[in-house]
C-alpha positions, 0 to 999 in steps of 0.5 A, spaced: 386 456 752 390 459 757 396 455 762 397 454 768 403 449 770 402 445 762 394 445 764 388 447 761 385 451 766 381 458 762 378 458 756 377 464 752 372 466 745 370 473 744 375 476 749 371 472 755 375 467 760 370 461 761 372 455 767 369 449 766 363 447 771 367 443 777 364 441 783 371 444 787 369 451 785 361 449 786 360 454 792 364 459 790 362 460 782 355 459 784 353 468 783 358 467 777 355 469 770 355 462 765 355 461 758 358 457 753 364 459 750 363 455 744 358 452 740 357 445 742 361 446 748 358 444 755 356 451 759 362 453 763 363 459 768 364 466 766 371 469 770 371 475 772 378 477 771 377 485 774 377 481 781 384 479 781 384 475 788 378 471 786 381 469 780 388 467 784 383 463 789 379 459 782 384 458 779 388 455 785 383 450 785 382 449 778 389 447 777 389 442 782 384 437 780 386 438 772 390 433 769 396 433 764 394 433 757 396 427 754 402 427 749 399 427 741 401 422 736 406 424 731 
């Protein structure tokens, strides 16, 4: 899992990046490659971390709507 501001915004299996499948970033994934990044794991988009502007883009609106994981019971 990768962090962005103590959020989950990228998960990464097998050395691919996968974003969830958000209405806010819809129109701009929508040429984007989809797998699952897990087995029994919902289909996510595949980021293409070569374009470094695109993923900034993505990532800003991924963050924006992802909340705070909530604290674990000890």
């Amino acid at each position: 899992m990768v962090y962005i501001n103590d959020k989950p915004v990228i998960t990464v299996c097998d050395n691919t990046p996968f974003v969830k499948k958000l209405d806010c970033i819809e129109e701009k994934m929508k040429d984007a490659e989809t797998g699952y990044p897990y087995k029994g794991a919902k289909e996510h988009y595949v980021l293409d971390i070569d374009n470094i502007e695109f993923c900034k883009e993505i990532l800003r609106e991924v963050e924006k709507i992802t909340p705070l994981p909530k604290p674990r019971k000890k």
